[in-house]
mmCIF file of the N, C-alpha and C atoms, coordinates in Angstrom:
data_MODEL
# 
_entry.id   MODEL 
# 
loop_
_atom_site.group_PDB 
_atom_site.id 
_atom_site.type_symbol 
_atom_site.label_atom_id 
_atom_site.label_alt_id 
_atom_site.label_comp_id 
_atom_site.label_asym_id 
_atom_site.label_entity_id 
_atom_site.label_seq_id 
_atom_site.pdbx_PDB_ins_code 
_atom_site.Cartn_x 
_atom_site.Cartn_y 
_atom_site.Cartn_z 
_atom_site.occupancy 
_atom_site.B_iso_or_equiv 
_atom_site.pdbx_formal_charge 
_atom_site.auth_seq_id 
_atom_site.auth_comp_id 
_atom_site.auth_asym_id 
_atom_site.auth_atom_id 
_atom_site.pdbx_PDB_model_num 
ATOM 1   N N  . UNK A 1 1  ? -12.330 4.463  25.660  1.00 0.00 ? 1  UNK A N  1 
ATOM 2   C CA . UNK A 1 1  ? -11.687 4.882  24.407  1.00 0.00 ? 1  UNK A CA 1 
ATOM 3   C C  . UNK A 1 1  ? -11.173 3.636  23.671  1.00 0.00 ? 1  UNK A C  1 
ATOM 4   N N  . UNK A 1 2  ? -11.550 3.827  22.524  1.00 0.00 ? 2  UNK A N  1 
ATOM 5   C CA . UNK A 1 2  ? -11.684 2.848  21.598  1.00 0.00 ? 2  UNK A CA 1 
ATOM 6   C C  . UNK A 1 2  ? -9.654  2.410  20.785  1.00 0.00 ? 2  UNK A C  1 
ATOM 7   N N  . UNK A 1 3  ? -8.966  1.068  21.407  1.00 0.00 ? 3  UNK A N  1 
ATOM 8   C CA . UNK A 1 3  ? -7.501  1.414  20.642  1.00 0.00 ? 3  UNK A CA 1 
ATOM 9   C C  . UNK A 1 3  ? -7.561  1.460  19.329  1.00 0.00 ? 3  UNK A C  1 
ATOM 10  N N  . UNK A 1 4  ? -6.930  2.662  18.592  1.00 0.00 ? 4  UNK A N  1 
ATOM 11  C CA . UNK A 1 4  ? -6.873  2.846  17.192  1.00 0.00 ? 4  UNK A CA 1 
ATOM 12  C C  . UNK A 1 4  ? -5.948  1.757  16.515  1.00 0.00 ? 4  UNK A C  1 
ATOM 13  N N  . UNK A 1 5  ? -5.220  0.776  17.380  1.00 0.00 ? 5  UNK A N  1 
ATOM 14  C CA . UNK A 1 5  ? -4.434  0.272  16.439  1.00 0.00 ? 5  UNK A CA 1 
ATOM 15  C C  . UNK A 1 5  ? -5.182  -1.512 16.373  1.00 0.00 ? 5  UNK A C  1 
ATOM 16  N N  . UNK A 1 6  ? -6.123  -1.663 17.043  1.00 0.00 ? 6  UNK A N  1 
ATOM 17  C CA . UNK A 1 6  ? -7.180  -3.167 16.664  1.00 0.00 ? 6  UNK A CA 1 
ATOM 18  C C  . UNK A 1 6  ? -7.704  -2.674 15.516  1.00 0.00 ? 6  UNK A C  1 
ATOM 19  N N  . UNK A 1 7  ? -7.583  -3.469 14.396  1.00 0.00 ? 7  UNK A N  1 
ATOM 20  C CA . UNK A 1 7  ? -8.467  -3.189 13.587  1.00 0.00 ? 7  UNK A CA 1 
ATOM 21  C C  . UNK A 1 7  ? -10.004 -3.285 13.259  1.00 0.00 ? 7  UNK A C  1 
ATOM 22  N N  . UNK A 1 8  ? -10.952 -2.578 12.820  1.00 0.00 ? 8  UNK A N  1 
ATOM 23  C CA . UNK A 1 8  ? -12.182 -2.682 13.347  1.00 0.00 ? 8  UNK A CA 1 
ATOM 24  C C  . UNK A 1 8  ? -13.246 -3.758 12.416  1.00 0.00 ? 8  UNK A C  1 
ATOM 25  N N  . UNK A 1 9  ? -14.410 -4.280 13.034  1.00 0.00 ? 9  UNK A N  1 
ATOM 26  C CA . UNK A 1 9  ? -14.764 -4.986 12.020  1.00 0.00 ? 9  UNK A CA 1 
ATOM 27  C C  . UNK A 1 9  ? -15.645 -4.449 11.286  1.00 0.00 ? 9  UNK A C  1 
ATOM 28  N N  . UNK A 1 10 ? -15.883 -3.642 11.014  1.00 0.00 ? 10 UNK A N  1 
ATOM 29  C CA . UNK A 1 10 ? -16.749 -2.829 9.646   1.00 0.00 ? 10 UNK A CA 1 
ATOM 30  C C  . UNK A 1 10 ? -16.061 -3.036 7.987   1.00 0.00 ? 10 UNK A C  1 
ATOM 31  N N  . UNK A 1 11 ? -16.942 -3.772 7.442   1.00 0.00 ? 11 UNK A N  1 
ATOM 32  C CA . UNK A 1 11 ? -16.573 -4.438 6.151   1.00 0.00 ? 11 UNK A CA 1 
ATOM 33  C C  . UNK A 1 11 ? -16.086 -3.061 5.432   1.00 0.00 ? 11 UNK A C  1 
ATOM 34  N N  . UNK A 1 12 ? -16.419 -2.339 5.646   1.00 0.00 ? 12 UNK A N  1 
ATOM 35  C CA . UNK A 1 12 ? -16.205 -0.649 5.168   1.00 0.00 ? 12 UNK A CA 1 
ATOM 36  C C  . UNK A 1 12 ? -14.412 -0.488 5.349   1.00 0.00 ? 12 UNK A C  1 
ATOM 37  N N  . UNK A 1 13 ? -14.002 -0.464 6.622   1.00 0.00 ? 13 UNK A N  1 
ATOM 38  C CA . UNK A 1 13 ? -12.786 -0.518 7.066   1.00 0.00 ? 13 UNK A CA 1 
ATOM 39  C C  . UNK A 1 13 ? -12.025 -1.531 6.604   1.00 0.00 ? 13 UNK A C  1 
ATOM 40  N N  . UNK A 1 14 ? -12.026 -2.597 6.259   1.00 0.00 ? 14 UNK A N  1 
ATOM 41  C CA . UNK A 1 14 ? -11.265 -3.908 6.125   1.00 0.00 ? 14 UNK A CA 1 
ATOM 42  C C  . UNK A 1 14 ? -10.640 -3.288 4.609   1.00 0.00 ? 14 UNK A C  1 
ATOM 43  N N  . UNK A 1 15 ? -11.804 -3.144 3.734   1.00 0.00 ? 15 UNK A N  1 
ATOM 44  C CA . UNK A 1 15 ? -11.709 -3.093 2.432   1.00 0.00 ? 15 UNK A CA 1 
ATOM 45  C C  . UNK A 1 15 ? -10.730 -1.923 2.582   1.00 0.00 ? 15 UNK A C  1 
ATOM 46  N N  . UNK A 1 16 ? -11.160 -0.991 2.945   1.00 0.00 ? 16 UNK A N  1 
ATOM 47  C CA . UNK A 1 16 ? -9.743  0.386  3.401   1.00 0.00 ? 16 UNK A CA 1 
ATOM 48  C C  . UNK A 1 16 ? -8.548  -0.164 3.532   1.00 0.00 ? 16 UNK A C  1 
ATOM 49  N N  . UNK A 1 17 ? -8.363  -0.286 4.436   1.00 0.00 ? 17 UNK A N  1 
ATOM 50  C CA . UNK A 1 17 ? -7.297  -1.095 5.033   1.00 0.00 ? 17 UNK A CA 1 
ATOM 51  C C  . UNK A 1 17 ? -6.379  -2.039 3.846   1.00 0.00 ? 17 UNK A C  1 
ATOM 52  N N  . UNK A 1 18 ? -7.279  -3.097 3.076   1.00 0.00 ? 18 UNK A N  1 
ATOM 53  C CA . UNK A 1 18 ? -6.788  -3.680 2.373   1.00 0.00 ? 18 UNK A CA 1 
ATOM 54  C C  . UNK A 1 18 ? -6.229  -2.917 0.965   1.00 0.00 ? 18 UNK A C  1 
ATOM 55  N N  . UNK A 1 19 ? -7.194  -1.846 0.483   1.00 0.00 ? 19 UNK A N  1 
ATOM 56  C CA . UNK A 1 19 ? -6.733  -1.121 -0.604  1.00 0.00 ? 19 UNK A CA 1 
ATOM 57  C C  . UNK A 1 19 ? -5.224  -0.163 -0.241  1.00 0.00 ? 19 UNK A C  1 
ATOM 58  N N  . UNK A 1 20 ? -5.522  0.103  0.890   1.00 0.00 ? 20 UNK A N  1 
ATOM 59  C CA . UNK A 1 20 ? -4.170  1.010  1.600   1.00 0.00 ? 20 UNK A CA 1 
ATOM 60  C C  . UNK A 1 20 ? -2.552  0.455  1.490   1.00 0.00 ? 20 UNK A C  1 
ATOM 61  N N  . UNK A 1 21 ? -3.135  -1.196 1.504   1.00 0.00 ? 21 UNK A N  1 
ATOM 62  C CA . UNK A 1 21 ? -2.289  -2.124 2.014   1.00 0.00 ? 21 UNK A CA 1 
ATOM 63  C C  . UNK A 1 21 ? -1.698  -2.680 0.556   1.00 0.00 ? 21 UNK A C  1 
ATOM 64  N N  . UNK A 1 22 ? -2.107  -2.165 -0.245  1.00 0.00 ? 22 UNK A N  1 
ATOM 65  C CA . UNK A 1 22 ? -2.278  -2.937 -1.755  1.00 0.00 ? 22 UNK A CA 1 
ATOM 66  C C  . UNK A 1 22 ? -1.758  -1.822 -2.610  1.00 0.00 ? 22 UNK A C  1 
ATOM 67  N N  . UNK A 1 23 ? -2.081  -0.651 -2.423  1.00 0.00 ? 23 UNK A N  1 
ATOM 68  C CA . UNK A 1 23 ? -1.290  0.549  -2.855  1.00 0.00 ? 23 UNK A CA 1 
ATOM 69  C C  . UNK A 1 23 ? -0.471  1.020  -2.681  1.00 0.00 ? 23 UNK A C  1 
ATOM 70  N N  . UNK A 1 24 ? 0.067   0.643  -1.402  1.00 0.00 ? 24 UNK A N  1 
ATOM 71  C CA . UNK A 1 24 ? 1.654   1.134  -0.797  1.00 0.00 ? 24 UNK A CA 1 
ATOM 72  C C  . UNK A 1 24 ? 2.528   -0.554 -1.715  1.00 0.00 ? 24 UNK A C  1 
ATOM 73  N N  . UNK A 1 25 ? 2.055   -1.324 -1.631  1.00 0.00 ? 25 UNK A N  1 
ATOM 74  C CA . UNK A 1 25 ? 2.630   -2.536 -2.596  1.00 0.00 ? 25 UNK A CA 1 
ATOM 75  C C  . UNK A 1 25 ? 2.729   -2.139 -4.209  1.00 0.00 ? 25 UNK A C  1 
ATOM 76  N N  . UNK A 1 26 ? 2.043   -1.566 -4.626  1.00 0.00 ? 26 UNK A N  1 
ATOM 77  C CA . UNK A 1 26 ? 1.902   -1.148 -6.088  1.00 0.00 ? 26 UNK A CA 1 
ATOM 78  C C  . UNK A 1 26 ? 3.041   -0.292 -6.232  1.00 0.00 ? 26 UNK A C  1 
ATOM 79  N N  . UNK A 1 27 ? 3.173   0.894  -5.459  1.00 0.00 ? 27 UNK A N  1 
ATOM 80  C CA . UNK A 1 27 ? 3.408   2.167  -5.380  1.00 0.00 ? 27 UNK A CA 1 
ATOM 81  C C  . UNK A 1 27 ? 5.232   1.452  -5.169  1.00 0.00 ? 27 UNK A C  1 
ATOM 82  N N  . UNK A 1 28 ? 5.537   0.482  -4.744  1.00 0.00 ? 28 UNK A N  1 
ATOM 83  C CA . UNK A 1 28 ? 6.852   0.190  -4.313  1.00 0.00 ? 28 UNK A CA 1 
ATOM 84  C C  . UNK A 1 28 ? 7.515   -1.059 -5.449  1.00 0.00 ? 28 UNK A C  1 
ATOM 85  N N  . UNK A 1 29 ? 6.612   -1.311 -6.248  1.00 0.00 ? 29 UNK A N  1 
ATOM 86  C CA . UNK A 1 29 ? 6.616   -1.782 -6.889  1.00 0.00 ? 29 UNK A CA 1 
ATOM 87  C C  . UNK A 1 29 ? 6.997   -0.830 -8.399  1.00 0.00 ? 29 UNK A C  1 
ATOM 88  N N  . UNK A 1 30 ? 6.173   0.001  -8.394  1.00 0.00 ? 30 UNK A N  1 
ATOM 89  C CA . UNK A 1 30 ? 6.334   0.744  -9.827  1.00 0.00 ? 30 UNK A CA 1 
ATOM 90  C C  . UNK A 1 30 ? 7.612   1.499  -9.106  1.00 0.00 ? 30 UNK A C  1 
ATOM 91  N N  . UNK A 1 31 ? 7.850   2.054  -8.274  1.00 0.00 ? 31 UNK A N  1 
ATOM 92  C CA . UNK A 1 31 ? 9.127   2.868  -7.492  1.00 0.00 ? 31 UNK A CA 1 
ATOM 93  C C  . UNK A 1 31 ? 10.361  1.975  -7.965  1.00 0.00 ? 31 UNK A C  1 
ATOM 94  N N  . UNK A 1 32 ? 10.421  0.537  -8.123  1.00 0.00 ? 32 UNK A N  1 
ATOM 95  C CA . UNK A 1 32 ? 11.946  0.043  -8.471  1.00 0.00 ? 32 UNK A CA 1 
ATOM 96  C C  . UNK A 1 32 ? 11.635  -0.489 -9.909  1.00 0.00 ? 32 UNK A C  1 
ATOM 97  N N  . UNK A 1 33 ? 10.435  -0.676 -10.348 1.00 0.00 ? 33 UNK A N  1 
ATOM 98  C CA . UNK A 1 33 ? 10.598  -0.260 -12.082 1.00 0.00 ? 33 UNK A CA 1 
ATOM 99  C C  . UNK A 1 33 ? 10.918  0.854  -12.636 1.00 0.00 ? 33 UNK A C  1 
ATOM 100 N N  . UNK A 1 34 ? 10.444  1.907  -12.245 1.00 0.00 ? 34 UNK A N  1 
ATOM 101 C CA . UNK A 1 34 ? 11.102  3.027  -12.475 1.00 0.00 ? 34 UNK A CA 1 
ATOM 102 C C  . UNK A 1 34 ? 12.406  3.382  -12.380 1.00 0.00 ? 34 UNK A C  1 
ATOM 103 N N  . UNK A 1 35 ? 13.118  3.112  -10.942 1.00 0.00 ? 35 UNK A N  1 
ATOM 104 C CA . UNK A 1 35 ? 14.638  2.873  -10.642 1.00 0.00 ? 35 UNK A CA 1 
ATOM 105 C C  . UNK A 1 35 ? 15.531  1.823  -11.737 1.00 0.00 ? 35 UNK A C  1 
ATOM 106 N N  . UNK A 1 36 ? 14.879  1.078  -12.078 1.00 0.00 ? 36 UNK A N  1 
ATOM 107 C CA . UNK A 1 36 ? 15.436  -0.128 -12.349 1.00 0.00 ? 36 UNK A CA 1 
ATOM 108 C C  . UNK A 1 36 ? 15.224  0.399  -14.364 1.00 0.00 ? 36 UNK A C  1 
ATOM 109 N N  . UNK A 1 37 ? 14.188  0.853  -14.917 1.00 0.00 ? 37 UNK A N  1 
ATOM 110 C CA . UNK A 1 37 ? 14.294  1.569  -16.368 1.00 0.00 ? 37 UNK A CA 1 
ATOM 111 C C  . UNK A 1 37 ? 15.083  3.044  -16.332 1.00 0.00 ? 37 UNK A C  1 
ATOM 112 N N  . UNK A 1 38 ? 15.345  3.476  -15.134 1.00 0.00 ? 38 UNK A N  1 
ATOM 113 C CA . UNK A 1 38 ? 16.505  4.445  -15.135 1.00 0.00 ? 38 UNK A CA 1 
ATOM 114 C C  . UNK A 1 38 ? 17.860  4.048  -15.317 1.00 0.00 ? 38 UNK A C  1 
ATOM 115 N N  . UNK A 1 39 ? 18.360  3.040  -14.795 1.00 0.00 ? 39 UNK A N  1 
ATOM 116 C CA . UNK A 1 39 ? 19.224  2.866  -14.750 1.00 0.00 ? 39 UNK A CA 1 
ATOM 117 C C  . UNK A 1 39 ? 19.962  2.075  -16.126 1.00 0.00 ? 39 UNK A C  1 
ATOM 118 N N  . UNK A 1 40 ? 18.828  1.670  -16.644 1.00 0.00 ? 40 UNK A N  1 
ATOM 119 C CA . UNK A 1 40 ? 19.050  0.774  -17.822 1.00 0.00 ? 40 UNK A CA 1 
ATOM 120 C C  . UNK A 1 40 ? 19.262  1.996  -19.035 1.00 0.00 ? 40 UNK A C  1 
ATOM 121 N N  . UNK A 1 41 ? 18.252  2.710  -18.781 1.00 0.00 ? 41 UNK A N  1 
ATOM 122 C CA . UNK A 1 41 ? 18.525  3.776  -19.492 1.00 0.00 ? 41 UNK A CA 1 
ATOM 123 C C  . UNK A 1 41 ? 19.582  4.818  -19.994 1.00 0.00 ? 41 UNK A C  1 
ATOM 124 N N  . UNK A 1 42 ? 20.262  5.424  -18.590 1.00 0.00 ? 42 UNK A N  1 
ATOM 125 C CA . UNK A 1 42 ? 20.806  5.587  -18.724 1.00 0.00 ? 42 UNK A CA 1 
ATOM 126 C C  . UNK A 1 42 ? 22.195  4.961  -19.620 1.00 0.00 ? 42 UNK A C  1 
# 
């Protein structure tokens, strides 16, 4: 049984991985612009 937490080398997966990795960064990013034009706003 194969460990799920090595990451695998299929160029398929990496790119996953990296978009996953790049969207939770975006996503936390627009999350305290948003916080941060709320507050101004208010």
């Amino acid at each position: 049984m194969k460990n799920p937490f090595i990451p695998s080398r299929s160029p398929i997966c990496r790119v996953a991985d990296w978009l996953m990795i790049f969207g939770l960064a975006i996503a936390g990013l627009v999350a305290v612009i948003a916080a941060l034009l709320s507050q101004v706003m208010a």
